[in-house]
Structures are given as C-alpha cells and as structure tokens.
C-alpha positions as CSV (number, residue, x, y, z in Angstrom):
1,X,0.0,0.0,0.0
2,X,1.4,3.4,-0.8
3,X,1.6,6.2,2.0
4,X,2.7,9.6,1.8
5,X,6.5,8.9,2.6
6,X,6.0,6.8,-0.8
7,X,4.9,9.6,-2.6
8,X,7.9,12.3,-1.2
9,X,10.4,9.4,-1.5
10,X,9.4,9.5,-5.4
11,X,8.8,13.1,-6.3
12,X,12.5,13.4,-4.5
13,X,14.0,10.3,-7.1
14,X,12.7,11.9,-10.1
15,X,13.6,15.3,-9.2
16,X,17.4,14.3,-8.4
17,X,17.3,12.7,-11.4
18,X,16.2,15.6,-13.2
19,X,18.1,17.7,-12.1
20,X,21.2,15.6,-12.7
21,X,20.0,15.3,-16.3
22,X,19.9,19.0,-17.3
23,X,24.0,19.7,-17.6
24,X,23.9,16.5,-19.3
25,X,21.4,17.1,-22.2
26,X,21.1,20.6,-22.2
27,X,24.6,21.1,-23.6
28,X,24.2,18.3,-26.1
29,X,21.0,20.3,-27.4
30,X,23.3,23.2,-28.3
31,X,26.0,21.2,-29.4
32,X,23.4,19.7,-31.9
33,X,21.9,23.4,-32.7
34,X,18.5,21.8,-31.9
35,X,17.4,25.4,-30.6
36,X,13.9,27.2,-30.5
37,X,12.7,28.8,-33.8
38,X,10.5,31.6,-32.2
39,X,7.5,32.7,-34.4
40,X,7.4,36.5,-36.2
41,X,3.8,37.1,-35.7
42,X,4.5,36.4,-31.7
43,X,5.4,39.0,-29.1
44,X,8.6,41.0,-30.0
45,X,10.2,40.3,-26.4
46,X,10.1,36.7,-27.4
47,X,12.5,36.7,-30.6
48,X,15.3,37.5,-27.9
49,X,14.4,33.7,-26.9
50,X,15.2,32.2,-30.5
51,X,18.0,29.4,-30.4
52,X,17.3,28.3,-26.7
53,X,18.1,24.8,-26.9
54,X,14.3,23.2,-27.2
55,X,13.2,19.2,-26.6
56,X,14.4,19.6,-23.1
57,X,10.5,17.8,-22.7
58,X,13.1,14.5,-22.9
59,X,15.0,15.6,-19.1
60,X,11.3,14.9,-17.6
61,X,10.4,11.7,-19.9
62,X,13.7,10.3,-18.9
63,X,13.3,10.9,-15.4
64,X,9.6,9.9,-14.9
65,X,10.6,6.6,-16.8
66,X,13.5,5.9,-14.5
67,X,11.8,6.6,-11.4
68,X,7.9,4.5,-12.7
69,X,10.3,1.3,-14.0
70,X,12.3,1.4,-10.3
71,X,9.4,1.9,-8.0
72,X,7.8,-1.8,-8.1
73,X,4.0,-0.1,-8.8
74,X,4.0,-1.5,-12.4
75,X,0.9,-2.7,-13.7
76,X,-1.9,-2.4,-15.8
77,X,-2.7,1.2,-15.1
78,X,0.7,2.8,-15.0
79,X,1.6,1.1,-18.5
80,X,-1.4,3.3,-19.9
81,X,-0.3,5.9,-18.3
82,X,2.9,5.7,-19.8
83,X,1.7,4.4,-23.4
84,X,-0.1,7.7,-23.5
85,X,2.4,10.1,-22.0
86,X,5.0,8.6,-24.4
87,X,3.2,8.3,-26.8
88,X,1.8,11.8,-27.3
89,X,5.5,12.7,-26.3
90,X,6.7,11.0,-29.3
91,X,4.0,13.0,-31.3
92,X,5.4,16.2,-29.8
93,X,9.4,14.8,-30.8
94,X,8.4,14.1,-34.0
95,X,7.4,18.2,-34.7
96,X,9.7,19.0,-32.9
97,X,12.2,17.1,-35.1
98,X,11.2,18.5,-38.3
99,X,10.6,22.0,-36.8
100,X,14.9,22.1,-36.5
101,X,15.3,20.1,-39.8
102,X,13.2,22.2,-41.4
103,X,14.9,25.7,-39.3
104,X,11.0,27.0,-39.4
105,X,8.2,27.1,-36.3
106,X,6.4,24.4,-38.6
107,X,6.6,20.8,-38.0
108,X,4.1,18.0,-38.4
109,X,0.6,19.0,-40.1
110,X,-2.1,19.6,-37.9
111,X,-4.1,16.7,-39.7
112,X,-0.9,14.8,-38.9
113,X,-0.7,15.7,-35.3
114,X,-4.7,14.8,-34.8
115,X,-4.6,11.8,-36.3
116,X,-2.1,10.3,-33.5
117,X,-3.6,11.7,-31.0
118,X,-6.8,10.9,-31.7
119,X,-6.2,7.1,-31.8
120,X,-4.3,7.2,-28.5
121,X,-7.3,8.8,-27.0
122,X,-9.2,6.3,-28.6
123,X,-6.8,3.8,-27.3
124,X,-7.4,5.0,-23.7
125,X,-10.8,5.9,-23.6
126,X,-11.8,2.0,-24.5
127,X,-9.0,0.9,-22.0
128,X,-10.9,2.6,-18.9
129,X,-14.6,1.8,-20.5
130,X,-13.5,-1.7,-20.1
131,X,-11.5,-2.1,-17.1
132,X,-12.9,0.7,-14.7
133,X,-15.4,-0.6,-12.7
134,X,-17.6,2.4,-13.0
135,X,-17.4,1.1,-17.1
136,X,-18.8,4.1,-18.9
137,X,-19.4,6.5,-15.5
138,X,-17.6,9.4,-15.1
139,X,-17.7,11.4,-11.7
140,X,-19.5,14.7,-11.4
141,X,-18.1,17.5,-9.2
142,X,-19.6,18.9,-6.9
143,X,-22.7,16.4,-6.7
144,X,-21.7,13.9,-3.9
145,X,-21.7,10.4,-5.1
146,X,-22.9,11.3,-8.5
147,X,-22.0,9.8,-12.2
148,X,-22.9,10.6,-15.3
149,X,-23.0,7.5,-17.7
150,X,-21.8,8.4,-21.0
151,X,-23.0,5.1,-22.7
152,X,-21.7,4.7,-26.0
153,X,-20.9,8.4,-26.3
154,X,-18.7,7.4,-23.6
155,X,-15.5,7.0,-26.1
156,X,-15.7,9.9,-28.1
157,X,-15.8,12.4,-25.5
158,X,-13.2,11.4,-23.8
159,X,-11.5,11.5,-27.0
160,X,-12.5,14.4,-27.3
161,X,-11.8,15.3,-23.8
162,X,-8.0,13.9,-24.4
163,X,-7.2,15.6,-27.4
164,X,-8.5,18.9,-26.5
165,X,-6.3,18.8,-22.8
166,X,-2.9,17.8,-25.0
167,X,-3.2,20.8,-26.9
168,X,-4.7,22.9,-24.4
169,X,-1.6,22.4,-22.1
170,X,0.6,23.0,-25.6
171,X,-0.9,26.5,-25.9
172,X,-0.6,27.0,-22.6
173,X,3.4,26.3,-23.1
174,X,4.5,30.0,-24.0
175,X,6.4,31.7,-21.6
176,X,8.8,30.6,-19.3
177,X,8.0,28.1,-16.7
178,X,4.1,28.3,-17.4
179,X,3.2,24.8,-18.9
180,X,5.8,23.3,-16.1
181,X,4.5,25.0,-13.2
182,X,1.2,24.7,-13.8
183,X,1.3,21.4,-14.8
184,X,3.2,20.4,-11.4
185,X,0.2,21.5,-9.5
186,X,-2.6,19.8,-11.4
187,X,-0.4,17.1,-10.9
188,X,0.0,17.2,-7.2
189,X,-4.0,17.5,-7.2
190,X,-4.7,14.4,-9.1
191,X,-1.9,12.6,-7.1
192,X,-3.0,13.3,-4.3
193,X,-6.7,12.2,-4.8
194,X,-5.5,8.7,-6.8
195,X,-3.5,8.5,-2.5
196,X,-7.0,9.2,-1.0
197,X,-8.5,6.4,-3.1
198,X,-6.1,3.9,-3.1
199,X,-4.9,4.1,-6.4
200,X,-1.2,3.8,-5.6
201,X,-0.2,3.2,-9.0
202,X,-1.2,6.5,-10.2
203,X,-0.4,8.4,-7.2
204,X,3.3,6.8,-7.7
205,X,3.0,7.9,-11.7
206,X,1.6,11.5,-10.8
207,X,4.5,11.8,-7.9
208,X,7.3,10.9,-10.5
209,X,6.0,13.3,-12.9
210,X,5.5,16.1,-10.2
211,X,9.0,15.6,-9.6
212,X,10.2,15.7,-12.9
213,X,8.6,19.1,-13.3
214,X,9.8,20.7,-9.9
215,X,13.2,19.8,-11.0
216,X,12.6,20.9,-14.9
217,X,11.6,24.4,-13.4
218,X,14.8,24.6,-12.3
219,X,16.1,25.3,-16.1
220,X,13.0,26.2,-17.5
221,X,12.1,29.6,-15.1
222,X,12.8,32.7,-16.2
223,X,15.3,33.0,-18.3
224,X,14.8,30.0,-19.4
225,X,18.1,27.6,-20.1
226,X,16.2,25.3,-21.7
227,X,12.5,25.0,-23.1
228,X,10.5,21.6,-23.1
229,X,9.0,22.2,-27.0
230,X,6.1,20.1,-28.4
231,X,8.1,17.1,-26.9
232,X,7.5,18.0,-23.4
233,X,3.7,20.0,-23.6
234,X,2.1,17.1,-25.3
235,X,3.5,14.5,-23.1
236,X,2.5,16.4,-20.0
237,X,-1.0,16.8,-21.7
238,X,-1.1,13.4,-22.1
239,X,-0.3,12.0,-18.7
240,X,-3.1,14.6,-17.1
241,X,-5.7,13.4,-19.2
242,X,-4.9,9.7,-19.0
243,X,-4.6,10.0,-15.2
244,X,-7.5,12.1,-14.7
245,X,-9.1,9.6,-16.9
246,X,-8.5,6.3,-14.6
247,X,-9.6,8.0,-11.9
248,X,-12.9,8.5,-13.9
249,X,-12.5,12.4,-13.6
250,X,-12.5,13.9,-16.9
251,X,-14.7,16.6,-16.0
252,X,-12.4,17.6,-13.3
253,X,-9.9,19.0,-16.1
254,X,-12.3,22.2,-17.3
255,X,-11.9,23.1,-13.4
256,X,-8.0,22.2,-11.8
257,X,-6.9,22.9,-15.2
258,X,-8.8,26.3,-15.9
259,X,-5.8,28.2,-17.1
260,X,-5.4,25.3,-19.8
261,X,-9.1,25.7,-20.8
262,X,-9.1,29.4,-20.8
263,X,-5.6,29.6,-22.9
264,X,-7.4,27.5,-25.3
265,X,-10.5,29.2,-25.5
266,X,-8.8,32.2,-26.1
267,X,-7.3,31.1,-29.0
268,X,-11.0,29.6,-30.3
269,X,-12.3,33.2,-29.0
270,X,-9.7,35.0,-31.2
271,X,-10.4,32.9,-34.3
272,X,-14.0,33.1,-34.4
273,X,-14.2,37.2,-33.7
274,X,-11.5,37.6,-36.5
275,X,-13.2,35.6,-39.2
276,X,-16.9,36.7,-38.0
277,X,-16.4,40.4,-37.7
278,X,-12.5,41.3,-38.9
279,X,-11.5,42.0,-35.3
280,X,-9.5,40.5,-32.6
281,X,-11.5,40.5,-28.6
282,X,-7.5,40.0,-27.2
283,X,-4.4,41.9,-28.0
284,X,-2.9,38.7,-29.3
285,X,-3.6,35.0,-28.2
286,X,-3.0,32.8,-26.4
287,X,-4.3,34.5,-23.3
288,X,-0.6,35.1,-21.4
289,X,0.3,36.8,-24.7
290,X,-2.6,39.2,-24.3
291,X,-1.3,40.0,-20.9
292,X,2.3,40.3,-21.9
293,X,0.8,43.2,-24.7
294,X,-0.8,45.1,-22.1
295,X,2.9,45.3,-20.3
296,X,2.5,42.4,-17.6
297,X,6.1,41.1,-17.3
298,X,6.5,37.4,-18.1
299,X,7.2,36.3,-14.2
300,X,4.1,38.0,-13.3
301,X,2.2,36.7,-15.8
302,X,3.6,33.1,-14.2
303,X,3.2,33.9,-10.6
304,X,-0.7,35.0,-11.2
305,X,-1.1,32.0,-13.5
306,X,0.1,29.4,-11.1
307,X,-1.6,31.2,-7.9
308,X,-5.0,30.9,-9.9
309,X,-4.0,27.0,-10.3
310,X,-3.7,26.2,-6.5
311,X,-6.9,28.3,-6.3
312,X,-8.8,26.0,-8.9
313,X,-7.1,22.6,-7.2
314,X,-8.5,23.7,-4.0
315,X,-12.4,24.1,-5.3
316,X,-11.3,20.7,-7.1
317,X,-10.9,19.0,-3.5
318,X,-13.8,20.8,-2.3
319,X,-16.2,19.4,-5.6
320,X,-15.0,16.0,-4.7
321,X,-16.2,16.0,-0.6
C-alpha cells in the first residue's frame, strides 16, 4: 500500500534525477543546434528567446521513466499511463524534429498531429470503459456520489476530452516556466486524490512526474536555459488526461486545469471574432500573450497563473467532498 512517505520518497528520485539530467542534455541540445525557432507574428520580447536549446521535454520523460520502472508499482494502469504520455511525447518529438530540420516554427501538419492523438485517445478511452469498474461513468463535481454514464458516447468524448487537454496544455506552453509549473500542480491535485483512493499506482505515476517538473523548473524559469517544445507539452497533456481519466475524472480538467481551458478558448475566442467580424476581442492569443501586450512582465504573468491554479485545485478538493 502506498503512504505519503511513498509519494515524497518519489517526487525526490525523479527530481534528483532531473536535475542531474539537465548539464547532461542541455549542452548536447546546443551542441546539436537543436534550438527554438521563435514565431514572427509572436510577441517582439520573445525573438530574444530564438535558439534556446528546445526538446528539453526529454530531461522529464527520462526521469519519470526511470523513477515509474524502479518503484515496483507497475501494472496495468501505470503502463497506460505511460503508453499515453510517451506516446503523445513521441507526437510532440516528432514536430519537434522537423521543426529544427526544417529551421522554421512548422513541423508535423495539424491533420498529422490529430490523427495520432486521436487514436491514442481512442486507445485510452476503450482501456478505462473496459476495465474501470464504474465502465462508462464518469464522476461529477460537486454532486456527492454522483455519475454521469456516457453510454456509447462514452468513447468519443473522452477523445475528445484527451485531445482537447494535450493541446490545451501545448498552448498554454509559451512563456517561461508556465506549462511546467502549472502542470506540477494539477499534478500534485490528481496525485493526491488517486492516494485518498487507493490508487497507488497512479499516485506513484503523478509523484514521478510532479517531480520531474519541480526539478525541470529549475532550467526552465525565467530566463529559461532550456524550453520543453512540443516534446514535453504534449506529453504532460497526455499524462493529465490519461490519469484524470483512470480516476474516472475527466470533468475535473475544465476546473483544476482552468488556465489550460481558458488559454485554449482564447485562442477559439480570437479565431471566431477575427473571421466573423475582422476583429481580434484579445491583444494577441493565447491569453498570457494578451497579458504580456498590455505590459505584464512574463514572471508576473507566471506567478498570477500558477496562484489561480492552487486556487482552482482547491475548489477541485472541495467538488470531490
């Protein structure tokens, strides 16, 4: 049975390793030139950030897998979790890949991206409907006890539901140490309830990666030494949707991850108002860039961001008792 010392124990091995990892691959990014190609229609500030060795997503898959293969919790669940974090990481790696080949802020098409990530969700979402014992149930916050069975819309939205968090927590991967920091506490949230529950496997999982995160912060901050590119975002995007997924709370993501869902629908927001009337609702999108526009320094920016994610974790505990 897993107990808290477990979980510190965990987040401390994968953050050691973590940290060890960065002088290690970080250099042999920039040895290889594999640096960020920052985008000209972005903030100006930003093109000051072009060349920063990018991929560093790979520090934080190494270090989860080291510390998940070591901790004697393998089983069903926590190869899931790590089909889909890898999985939507190798997704990520491939862009990534092309986007230095290529020297341009393009990689993979976006039909190309969808397509993989849509059969991994698909992949998942038939994994829990057949081994959760709630089947097609999902949890509803805030109403004690209740579920919601999905039937057999049950797969496609939680496709739907996986596909729109993985690029939700890409957009949301823009300034320094945002995408990291907030991941690491939705994270801790979902670990913390899988410990409550008796779901050691996925408390272990979400502990490693918590770790992993904590220690990638260290050389992802402001300035940044190193950013985590599509390699990193859509892994992390993946392993909160598949864990929020076995513990049959998908609906819990719209409210722990709020800045996620708000980055996103900023982007949808700017879109529509552009094409509809010829006119943009936010100084530029995603929403941090809107902020950055109206002079908001990018640590603020951070700080406020993460400080609204404990805030959103803590009405997820409440929704849940």
């Amino acid at each position: 049975m897993v107990e808290y010392l477990d979980i510190i124990r965990t987040i401390l091995i994968s953050f050691i390793i973590t940290i060890i990892l960065g002088p290690i691959i970080i250099p042999l990014l920039k040895r290889h030139k594999i640096g960020q190609n920052v985008r000209d229609d972005g903030p100006k500030t930003h093109l000051a950030k072009s060349g920063t060795p990018t991929m560093g997503g790979i520090i934080m898959l190494i270090a989860l897998l080291i510390t998940t293969v070591t901790s004697g919790m393998l089983n069903r669940d926590m190869y899931i979790l790590l089909i889909s974090t890898f999985g939507f990481g190798l997704i990520g790696f491939i862009d990534d890949y092309l986007k230095v080949v290529n020297q341009s802020s393009l990689g993979l098409k976006p039909y190309q991206k969808l397509i993989g990530q849509i059969i991994l969700a698909i992949i998942l979402a038939i994994y829990q409907s057949q081994i959760s014992m709630l089947g097609t149930k999902v949890i509803v916050p805030f109403l004690n006890n209740r579920y919601l069975d999905l039937g057999v819309l049950y797969v496609p939205f939680i496709a739907f539901v996986v596909v729109g968090t993985v690029n939700s927590v890409n957009l949301t991967d823009g300034l320094d140490g945002l995408a990291s920091g907030v991941t690491l506490i939705v994270l801790s949230f979902f670990g913390l309830i899988a410990l409550n529950w008796g779901m050691g496997s996925i408390s272990i999982f979400s502990a490693a990666l918590t770790g992993a995160c904590l220690g990638f912060l260290i050389y992802n901050a402001y300035p940044a030494k190193v950013f985590m590119g599509d390699t990193g975002s859509m892994a992390l995007g993946g392993a909160v949707a598949a864990i929020a997924i076995l513990l049959n709370l998908p609906l819990m993501i719209p409210i722990v991850g709020g800045i996620y869902f708000v980055e996103a629908l900023s982007v949808i927001i700017q879109v529509i108002s552009y094409k509809l009337t010829g006119k943009r609702i936010f100084l530029m999108s995603p929403l941090h860039h809107h902020f950055e526009q109206k002079g908001w320094d990018e640590t603020r920016i951070v700080v406020v961001f993460w400080s609204i994610t404990v805030i959103l974790c803590l009405i997820g505990v409440i929704s849940l008792n």
